[in-house]
N, CA, C and O atoms as CSV, one atom per row, in Angstrom:
chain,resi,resn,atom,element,x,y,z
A,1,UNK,N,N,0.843,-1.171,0.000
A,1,UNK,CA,C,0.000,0.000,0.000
A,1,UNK,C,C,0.897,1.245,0.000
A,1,UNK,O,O,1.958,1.303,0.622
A,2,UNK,N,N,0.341,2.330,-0.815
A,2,UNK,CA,C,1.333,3.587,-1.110
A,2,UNK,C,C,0.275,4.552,-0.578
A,2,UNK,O,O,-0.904,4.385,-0.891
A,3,UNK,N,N,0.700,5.674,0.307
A,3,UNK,CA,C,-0.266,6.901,0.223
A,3,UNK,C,C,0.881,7.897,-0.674
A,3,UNK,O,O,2.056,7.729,-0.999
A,4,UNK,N,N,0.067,8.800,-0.841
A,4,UNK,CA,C,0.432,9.996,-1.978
A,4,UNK,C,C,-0.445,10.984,-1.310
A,4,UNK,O,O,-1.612,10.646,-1.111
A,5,UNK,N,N,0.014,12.341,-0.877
A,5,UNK,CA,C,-0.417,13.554,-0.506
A,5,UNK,C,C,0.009,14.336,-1.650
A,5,UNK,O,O,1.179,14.458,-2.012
A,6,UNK,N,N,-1.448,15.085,-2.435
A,6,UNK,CA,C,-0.761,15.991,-3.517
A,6,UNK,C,C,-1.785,17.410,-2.776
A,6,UNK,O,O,-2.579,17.450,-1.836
A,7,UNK,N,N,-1.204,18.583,-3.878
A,7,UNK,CA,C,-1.006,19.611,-3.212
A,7,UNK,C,C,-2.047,20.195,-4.155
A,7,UNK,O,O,-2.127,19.657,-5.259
A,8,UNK,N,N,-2.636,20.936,-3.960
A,8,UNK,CA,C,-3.726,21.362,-4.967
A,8,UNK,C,C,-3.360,22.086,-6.497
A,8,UNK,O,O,-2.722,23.113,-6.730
A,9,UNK,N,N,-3.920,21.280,-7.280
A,9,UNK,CA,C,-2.961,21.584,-8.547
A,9,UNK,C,C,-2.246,20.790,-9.189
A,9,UNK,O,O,-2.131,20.732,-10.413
A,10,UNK,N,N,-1.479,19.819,-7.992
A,10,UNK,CA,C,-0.531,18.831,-8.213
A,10,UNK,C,C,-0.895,17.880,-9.421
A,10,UNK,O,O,-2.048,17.464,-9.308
A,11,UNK,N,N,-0.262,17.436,-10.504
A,11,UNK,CA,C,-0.446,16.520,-11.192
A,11,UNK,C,C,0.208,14.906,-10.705
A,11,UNK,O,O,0.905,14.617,-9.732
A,12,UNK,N,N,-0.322,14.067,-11.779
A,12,UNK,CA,C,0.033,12.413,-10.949
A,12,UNK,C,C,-0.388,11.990,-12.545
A,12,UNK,O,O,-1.073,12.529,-13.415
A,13,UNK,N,N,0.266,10.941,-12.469
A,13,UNK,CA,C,0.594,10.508,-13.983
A,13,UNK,C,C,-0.021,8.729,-13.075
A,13,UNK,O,O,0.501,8.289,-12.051
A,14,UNK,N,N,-0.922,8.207,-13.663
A,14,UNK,CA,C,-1.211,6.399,-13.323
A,14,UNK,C,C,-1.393,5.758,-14.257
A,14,UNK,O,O,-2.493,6.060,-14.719
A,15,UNK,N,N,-0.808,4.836,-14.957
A,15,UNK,CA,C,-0.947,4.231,-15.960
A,15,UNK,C,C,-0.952,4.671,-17.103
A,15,UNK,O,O,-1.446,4.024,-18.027
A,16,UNK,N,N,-0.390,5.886,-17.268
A,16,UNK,CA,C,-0.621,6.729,-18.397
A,16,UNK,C,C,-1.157,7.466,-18.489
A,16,UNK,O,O,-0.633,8.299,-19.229
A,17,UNK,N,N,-2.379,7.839,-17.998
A,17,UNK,CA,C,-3.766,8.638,-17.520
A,17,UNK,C,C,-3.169,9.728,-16.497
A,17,UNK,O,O,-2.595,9.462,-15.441
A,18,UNK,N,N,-3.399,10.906,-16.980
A,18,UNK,CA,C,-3.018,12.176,-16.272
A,18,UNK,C,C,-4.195,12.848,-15.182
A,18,UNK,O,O,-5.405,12.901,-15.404
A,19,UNK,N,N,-3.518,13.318,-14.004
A,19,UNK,CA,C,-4.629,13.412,-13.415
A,19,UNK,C,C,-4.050,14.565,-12.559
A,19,UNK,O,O,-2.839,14.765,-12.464
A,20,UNK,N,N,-5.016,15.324,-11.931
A,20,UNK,CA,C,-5.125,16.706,-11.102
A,20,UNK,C,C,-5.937,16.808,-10.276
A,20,UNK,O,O,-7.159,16.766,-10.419
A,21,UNK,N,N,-4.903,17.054,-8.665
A,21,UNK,CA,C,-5.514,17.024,-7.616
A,21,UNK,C,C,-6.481,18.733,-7.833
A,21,UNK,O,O,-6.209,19.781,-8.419
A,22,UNK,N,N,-7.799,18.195,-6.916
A,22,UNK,CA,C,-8.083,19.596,-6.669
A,22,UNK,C,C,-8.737,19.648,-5.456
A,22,UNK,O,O,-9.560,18.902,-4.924
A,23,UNK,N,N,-8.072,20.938,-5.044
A,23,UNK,CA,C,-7.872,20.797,-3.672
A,23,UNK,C,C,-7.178,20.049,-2.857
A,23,UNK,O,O,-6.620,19.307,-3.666
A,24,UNK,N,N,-6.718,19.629,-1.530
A,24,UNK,CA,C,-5.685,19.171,-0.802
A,24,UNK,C,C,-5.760,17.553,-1.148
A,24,UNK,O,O,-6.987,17.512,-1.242
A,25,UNK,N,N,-5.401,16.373,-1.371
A,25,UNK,CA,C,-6.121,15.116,-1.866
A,25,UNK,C,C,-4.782,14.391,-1.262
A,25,UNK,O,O,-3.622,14.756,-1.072
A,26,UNK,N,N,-5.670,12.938,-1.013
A,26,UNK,CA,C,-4.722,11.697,-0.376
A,26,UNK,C,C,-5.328,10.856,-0.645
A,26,UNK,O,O,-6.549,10.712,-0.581
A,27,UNK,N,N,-4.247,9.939,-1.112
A,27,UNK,CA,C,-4.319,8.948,-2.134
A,27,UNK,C,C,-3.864,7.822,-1.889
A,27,UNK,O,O,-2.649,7.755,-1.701
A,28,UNK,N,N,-4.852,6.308,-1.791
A,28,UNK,CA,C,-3.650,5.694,-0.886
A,28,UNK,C,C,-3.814,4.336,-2.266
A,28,UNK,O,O,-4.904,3.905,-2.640
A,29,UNK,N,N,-2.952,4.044,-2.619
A,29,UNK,CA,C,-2.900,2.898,-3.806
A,29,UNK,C,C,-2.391,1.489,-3.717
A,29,UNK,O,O,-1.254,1.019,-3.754
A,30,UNK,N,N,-3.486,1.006,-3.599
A,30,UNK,CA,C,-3.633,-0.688,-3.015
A,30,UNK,C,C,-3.198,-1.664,-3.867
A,30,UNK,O,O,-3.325,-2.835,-3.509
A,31,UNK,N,N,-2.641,-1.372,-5.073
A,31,UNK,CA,C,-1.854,-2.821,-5.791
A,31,UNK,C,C,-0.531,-1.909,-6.677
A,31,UNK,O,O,-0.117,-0.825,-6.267
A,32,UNK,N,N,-0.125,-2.435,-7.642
A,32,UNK,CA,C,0.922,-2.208,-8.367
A,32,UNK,C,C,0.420,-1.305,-9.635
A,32,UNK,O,O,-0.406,-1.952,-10.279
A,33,UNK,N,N,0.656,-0.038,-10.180
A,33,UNK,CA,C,0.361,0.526,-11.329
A,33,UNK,C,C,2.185,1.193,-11.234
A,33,UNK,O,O,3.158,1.127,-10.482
A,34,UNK,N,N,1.863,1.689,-12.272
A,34,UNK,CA,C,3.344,2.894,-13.177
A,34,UNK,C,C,2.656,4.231,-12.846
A,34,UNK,O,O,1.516,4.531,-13.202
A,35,UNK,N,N,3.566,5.067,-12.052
A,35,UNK,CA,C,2.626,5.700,-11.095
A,35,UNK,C,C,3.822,7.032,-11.321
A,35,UNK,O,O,4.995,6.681,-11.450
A,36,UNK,N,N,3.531,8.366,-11.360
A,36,UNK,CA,C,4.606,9.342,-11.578
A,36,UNK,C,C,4.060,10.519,-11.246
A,36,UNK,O,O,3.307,11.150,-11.988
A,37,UNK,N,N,4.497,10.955,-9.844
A,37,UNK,CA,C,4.006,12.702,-9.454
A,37,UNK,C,C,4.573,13.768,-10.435
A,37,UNK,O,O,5.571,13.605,-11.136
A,38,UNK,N,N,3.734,14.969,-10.383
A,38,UNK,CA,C,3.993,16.040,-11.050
A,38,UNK,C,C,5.841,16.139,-11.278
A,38,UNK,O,O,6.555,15.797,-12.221
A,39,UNK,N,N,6.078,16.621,-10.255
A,39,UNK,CA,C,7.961,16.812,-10.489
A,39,UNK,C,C,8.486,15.862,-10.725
A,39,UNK,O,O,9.697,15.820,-10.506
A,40,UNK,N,N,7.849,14.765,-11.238
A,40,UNK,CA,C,8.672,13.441,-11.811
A,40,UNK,C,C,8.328,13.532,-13.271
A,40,UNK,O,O,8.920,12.621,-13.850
A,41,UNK,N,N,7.774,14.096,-13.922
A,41,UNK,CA,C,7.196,13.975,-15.520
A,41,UNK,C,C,7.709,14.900,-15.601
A,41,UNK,O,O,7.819,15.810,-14.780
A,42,UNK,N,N,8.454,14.698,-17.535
A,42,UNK,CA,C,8.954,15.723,-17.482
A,42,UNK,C,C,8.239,15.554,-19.196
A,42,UNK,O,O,8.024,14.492,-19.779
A,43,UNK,N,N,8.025,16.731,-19.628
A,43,UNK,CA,C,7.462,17.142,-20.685
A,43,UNK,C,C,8.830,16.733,-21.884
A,43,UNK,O,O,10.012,16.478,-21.649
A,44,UNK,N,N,8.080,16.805,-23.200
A,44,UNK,CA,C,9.081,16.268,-24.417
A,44,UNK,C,C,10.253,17.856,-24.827
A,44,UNK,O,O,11.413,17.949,-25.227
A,45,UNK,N,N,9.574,18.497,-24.595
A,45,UNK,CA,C,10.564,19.818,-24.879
A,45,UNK,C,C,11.592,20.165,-23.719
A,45,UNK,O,O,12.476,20.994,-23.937
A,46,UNK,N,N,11.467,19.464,-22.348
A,46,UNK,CA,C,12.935,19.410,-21.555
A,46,UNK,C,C,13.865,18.636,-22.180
A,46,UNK,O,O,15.061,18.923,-22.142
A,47,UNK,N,N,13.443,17.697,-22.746
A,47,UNK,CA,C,14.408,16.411,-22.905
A,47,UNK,C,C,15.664,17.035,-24.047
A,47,UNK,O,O,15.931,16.620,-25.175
A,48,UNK,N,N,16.257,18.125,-23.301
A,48,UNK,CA,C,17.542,18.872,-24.254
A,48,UNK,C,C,19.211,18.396,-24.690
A,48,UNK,O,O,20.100,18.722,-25.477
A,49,UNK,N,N,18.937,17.405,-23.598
A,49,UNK,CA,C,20.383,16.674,-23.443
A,49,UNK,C,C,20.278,15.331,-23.199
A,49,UNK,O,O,19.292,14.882,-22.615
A,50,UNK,N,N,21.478,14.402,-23.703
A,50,UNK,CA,C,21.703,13.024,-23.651
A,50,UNK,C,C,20.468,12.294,-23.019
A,50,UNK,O,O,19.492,11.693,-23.469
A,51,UNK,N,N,21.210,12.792,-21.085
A,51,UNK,CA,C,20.624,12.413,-19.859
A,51,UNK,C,C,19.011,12.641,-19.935
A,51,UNK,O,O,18.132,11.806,-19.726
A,52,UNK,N,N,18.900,13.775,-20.230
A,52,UNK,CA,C,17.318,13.835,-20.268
A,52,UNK,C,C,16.589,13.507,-21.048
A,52,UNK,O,O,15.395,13.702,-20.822
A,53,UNK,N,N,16.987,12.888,-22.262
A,53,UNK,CA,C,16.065,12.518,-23.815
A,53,UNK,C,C,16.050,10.869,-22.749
A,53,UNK,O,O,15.114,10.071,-22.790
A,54,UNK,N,N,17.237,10.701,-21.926
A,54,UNK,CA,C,17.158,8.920,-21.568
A,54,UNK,C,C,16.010,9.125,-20.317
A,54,UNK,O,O,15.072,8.394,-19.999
A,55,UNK,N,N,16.334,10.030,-19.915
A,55,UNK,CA,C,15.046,10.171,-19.123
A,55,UNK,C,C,13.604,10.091,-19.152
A,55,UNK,O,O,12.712,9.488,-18.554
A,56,UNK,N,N,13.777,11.300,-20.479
A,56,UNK,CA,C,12.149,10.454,-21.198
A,56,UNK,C,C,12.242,9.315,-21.671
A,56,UNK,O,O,11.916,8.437,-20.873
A,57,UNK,N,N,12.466,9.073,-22.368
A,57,UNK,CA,C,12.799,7.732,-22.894
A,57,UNK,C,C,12.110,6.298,-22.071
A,57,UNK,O,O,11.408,5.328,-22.358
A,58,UNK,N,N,12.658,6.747,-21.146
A,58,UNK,CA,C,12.664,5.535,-19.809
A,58,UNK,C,C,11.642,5.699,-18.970
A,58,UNK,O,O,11.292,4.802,-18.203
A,59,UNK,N,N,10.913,7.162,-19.048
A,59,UNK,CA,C,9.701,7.425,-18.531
A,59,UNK,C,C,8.460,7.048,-19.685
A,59,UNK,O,O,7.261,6.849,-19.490
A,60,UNK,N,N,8.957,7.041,-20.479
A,60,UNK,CA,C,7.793,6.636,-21.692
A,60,UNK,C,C,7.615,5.343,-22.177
A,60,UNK,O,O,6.824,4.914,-23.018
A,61,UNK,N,N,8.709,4.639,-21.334
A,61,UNK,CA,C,8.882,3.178,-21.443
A,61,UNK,C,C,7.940,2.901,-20.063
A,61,UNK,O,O,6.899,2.253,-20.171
A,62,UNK,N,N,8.306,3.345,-18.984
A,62,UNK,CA,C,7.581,3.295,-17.563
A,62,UNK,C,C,5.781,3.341,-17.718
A,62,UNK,O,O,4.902,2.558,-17.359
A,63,UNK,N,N,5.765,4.587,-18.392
A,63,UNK,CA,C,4.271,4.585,-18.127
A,63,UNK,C,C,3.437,4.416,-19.597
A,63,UNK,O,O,2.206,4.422,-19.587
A,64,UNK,N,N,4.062,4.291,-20.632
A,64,UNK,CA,C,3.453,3.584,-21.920
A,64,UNK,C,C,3.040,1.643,-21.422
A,64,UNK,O,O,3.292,0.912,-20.465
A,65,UNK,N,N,2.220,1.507,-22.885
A,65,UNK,CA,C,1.519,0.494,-22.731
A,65,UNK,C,C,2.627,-0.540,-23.722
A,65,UNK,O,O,2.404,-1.750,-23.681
A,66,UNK,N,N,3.459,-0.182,-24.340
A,66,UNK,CA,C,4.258,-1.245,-25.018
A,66,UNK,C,C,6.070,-0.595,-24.430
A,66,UNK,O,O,6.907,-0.143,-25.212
A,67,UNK,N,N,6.202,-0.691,-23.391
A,67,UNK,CA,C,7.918,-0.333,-22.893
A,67,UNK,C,C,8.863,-0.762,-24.523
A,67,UNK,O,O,9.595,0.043,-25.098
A,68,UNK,N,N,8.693,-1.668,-24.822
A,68,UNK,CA,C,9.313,-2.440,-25.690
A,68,UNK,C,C,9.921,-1.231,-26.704
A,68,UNK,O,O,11.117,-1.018,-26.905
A,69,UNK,N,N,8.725,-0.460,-27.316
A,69,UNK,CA,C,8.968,0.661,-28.005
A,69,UNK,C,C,9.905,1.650,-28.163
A,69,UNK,O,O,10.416,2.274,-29.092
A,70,UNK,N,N,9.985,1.588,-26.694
A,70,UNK,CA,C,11.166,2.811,-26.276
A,70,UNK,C,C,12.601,2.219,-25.877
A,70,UNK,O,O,13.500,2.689,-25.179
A,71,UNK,N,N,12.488,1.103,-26.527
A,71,UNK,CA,C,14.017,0.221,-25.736
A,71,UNK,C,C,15.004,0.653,-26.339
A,71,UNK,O,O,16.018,0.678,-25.641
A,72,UNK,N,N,15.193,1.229,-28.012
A,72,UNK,CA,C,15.785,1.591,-28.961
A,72,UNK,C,C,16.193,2.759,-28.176
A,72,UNK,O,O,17.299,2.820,-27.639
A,73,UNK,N,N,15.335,3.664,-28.106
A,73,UNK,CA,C,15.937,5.349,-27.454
A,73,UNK,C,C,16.702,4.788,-26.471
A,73,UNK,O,O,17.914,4.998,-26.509
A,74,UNK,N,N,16.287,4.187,-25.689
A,74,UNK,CA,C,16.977,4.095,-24.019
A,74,UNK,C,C,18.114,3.494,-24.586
A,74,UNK,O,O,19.181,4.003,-24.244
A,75,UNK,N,N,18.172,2.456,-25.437
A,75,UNK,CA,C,19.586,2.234,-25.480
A,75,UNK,C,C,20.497,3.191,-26.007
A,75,UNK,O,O,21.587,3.339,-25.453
A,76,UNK,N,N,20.190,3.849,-26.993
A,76,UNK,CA,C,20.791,4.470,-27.990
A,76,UNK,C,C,21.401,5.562,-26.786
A,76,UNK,O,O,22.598,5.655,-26.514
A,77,UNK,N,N,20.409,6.283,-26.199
A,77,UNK,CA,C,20.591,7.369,-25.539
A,77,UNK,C,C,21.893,7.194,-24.192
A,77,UNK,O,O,22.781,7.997,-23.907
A,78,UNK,N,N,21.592,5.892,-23.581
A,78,UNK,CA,C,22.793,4.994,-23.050
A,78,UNK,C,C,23.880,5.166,-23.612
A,78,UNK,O,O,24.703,5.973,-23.181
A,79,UNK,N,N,24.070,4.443,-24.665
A,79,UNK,CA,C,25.364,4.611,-25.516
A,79,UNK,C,C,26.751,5.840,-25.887
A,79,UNK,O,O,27.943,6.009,-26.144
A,80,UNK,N,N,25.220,6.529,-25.622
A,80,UNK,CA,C,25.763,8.351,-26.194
A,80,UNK,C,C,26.572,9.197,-24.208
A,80,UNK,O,O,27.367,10.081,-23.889
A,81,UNK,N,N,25.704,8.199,-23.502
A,81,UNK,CA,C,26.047,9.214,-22.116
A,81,UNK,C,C,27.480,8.552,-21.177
A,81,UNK,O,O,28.184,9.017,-20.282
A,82,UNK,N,N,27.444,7.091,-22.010
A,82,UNK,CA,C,28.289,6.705,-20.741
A,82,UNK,C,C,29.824,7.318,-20.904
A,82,UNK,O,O,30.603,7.656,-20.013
A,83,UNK,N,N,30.014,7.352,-22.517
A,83,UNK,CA,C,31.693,7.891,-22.282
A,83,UNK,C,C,31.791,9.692,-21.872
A,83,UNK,O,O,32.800,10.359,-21.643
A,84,UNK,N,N,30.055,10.197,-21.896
A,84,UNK,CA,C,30.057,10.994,-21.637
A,84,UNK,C,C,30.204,11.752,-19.844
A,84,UNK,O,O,30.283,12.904,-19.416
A,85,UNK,N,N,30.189,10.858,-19.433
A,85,UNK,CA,C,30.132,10.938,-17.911
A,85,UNK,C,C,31.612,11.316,-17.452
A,85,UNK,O,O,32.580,10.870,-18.068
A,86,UNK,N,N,31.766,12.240,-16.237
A,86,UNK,CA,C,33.167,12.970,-16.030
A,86,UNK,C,C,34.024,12.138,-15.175
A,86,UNK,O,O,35.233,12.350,-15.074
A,87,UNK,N,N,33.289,11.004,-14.437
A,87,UNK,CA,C,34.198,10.277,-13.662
A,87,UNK,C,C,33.621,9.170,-13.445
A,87,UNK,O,O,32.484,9.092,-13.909
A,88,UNK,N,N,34.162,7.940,-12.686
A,88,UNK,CA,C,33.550,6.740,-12.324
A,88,UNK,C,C,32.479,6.562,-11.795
A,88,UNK,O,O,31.802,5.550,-11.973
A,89,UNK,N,N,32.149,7.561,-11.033
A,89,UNK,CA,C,31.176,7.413,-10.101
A,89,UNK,C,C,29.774,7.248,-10.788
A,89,UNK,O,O,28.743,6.727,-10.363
A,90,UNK,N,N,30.130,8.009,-12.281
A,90,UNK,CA,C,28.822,8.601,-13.092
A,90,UNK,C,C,28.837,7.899,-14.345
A,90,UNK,O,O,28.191,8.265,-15.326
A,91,UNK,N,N,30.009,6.300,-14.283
A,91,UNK,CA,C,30.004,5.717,-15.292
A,91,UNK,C,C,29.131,4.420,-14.576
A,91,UNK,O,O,28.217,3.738,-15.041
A,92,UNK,N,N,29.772,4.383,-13.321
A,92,UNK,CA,C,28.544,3.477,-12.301
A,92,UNK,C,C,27.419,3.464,-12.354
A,92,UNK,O,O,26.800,2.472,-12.737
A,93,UNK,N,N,26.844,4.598,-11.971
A,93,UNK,CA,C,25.206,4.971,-12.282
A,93,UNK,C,C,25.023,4.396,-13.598
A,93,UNK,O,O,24.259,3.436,-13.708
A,94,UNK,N,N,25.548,4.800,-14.481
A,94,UNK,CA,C,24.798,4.262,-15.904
A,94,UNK,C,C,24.862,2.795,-15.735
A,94,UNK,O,O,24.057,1.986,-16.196
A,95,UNK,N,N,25.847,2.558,-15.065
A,95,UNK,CA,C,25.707,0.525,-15.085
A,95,UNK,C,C,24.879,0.567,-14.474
A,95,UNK,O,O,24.031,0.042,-15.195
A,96,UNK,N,N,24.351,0.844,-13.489
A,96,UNK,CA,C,23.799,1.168,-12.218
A,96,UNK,C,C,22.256,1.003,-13.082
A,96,UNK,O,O,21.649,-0.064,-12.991
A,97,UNK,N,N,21.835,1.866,-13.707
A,97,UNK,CA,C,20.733,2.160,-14.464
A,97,UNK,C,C,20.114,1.304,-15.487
A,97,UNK,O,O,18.982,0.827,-15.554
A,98,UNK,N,N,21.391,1.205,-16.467
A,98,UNK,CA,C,21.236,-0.175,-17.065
A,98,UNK,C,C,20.812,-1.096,-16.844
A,98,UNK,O,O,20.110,-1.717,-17.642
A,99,UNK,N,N,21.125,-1.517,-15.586
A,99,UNK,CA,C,20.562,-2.813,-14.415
A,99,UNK,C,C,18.856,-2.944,-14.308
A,99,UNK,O,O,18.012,-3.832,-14.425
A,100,UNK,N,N,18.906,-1.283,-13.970
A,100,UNK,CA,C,17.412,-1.564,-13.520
A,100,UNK,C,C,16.498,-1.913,-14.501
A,100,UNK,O,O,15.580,-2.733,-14.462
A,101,UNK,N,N,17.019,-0.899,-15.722
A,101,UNK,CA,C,16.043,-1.469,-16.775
A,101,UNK,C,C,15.699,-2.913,-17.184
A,101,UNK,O,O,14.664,-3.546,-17.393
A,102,UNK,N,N,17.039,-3.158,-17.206
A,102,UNK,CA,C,16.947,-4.518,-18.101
A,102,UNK,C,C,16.034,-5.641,-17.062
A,102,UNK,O,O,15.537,-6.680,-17.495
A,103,UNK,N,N,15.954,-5.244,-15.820
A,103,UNK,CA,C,15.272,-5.804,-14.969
A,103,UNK,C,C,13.746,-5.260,-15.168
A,103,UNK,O,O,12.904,-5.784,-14.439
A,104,UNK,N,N,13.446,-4.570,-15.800
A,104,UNK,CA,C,12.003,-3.997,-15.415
A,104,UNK,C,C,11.356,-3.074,-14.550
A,104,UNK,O,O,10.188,-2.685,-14.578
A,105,UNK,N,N,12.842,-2.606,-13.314
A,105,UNK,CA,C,12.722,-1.649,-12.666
A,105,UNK,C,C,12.813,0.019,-12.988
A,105,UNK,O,O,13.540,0.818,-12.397
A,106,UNK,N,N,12.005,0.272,-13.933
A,106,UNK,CA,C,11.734,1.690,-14.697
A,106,UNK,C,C,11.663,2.636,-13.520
A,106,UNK,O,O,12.636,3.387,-13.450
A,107,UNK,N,N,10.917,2.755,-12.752
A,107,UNK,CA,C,10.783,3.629,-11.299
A,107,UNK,C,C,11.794,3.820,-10.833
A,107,UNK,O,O,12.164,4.973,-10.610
A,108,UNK,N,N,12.665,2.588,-10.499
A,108,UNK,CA,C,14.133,2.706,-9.881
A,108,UNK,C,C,15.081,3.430,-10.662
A,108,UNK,O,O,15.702,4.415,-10.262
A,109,UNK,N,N,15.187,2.815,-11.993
A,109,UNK,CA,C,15.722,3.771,-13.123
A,109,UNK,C,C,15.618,4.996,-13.784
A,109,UNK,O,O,16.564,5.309,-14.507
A,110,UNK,N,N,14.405,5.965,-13.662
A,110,UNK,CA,C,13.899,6.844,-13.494
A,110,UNK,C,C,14.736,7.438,-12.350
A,110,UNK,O,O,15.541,8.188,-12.903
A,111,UNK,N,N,14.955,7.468,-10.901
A,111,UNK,CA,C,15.762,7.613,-10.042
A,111,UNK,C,C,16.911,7.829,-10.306
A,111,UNK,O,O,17.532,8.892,-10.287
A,112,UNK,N,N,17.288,6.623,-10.610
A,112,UNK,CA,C,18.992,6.912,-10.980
A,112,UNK,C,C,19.268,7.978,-11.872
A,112,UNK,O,O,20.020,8.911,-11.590
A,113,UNK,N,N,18.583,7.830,-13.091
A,113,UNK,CA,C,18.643,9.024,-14.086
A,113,UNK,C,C,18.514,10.447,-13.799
A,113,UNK,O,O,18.927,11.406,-14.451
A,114,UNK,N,N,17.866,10.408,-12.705
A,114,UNK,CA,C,18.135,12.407,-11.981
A,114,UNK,C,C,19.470,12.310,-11.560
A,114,UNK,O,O,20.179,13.296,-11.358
A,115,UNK,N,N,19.824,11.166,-11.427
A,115,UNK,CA,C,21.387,11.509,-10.950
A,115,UNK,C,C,22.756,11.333,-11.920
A,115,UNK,O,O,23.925,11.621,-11.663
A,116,UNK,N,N,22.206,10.794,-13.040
A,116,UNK,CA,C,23.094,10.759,-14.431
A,116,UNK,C,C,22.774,12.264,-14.811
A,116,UNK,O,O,23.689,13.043,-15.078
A,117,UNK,N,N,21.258,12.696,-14.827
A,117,UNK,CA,C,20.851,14.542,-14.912
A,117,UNK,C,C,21.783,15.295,-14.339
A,117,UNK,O,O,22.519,16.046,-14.979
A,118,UNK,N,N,21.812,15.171,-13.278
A,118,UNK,CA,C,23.228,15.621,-11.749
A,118,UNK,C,C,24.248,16.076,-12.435
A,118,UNK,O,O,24.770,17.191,-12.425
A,119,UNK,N,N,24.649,14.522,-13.416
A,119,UNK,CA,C,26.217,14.556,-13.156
A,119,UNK,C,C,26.474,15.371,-14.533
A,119,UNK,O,O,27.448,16.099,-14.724
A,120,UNK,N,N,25.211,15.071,-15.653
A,120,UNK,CA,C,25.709,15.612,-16.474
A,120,UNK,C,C,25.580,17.224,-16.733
A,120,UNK,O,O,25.992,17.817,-17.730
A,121,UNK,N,N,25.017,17.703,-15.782
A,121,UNK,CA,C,24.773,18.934,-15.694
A,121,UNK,C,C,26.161,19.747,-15.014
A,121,UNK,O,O,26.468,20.909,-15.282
A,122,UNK,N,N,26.905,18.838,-14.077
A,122,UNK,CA,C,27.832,19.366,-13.865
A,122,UNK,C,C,28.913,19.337,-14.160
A,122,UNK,O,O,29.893,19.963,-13.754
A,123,UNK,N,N,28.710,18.190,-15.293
A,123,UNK,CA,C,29.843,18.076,-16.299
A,123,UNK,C,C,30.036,19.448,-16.963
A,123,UNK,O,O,31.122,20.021,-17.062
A,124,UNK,N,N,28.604,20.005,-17.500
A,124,UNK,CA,C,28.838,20.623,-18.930
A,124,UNK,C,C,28.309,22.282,-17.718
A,124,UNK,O,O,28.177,23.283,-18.423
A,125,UNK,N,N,28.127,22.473,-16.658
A,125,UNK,CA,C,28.554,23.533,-15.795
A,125,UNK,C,C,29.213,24.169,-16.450
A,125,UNK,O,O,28.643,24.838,-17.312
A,126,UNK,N,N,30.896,24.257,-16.323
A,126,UNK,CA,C,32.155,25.119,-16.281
A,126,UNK,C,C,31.697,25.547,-17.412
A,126,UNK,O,O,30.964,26.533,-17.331
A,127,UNK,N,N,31.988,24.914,-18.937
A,127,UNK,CA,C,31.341,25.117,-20.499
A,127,UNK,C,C,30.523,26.088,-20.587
A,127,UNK,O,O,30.891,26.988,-21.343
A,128,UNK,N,N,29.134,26.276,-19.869
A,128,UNK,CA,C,28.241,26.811,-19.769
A,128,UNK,C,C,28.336,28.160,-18.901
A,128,UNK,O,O,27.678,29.171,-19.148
A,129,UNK,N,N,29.003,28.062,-18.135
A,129,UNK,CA,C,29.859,29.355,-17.403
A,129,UNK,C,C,30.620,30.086,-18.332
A,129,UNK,O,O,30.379,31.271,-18.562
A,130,UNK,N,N,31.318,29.601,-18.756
A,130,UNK,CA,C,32.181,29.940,-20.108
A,130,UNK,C,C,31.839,30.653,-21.064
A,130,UNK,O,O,32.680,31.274,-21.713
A,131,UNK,N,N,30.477,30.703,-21.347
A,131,UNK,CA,C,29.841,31.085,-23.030
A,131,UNK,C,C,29.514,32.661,-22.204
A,131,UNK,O,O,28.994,33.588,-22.825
């Protein structure tokens, strides 16, 4: 059993199906769905970089009805981030991530991927200071 407190306004993504609290709402969810609060969805026009196209990617694998679809992006997008990563720690995560998918753990992987977001954001920091 999961409760979920959303905030008025708050969006919630269940099975694909978009939904909006209104007013203060609690939510308590009694079996297994693909389940994604507002600050976890991220719209197709963020997805600006590597990390975040794998992000969607892996979120559209999560809460779509055929994952299968999106296995191509997620890999591809994989491919492109790992030599991109600035140190071990952030070549881990991608193994790290890799894992979950290939397991079916999209939620978990979703997770990790704010933190491949992390790293690659502070990869390309200094660069971006720079311009």
């Amino acid at each position: 059993m999961l409760r979920i407190s959303l905030r008025d306004g708050e969006a919630l993504v269940v099975n694909g199906a978009m939904l909006r609290a209104k007013g203060r709402t609690e939510l308590v969810i009694e079996n297994k769905v693909a389940l994604l609060r507002g600050r976890e969805i991220m719209a197709p026009e963020e997805a600006t970089t590597t990390a975040r196209r794998l992000y969607y990617a892996t979120m559209m694998a999560y809460l779509g009805d055929e994952p299968e679809a999106h296995k191509n992006q997620v890999i591809d997008e994989l491919t492109l981030l790992i030599p991109a990563m600035p140190n071990d720690e952030g070549r881990a995560a991608c193994v790290r991530f890799a894992r979950q998918v290939a397991e079916g753990s999209y939620y978990r992987g979703l997770t990790t991927c704010r933190t491949l977001i992390e790293f690659e954001d502070a990869a390309t920091a200094p660069a971006n200071e720079a311009a």
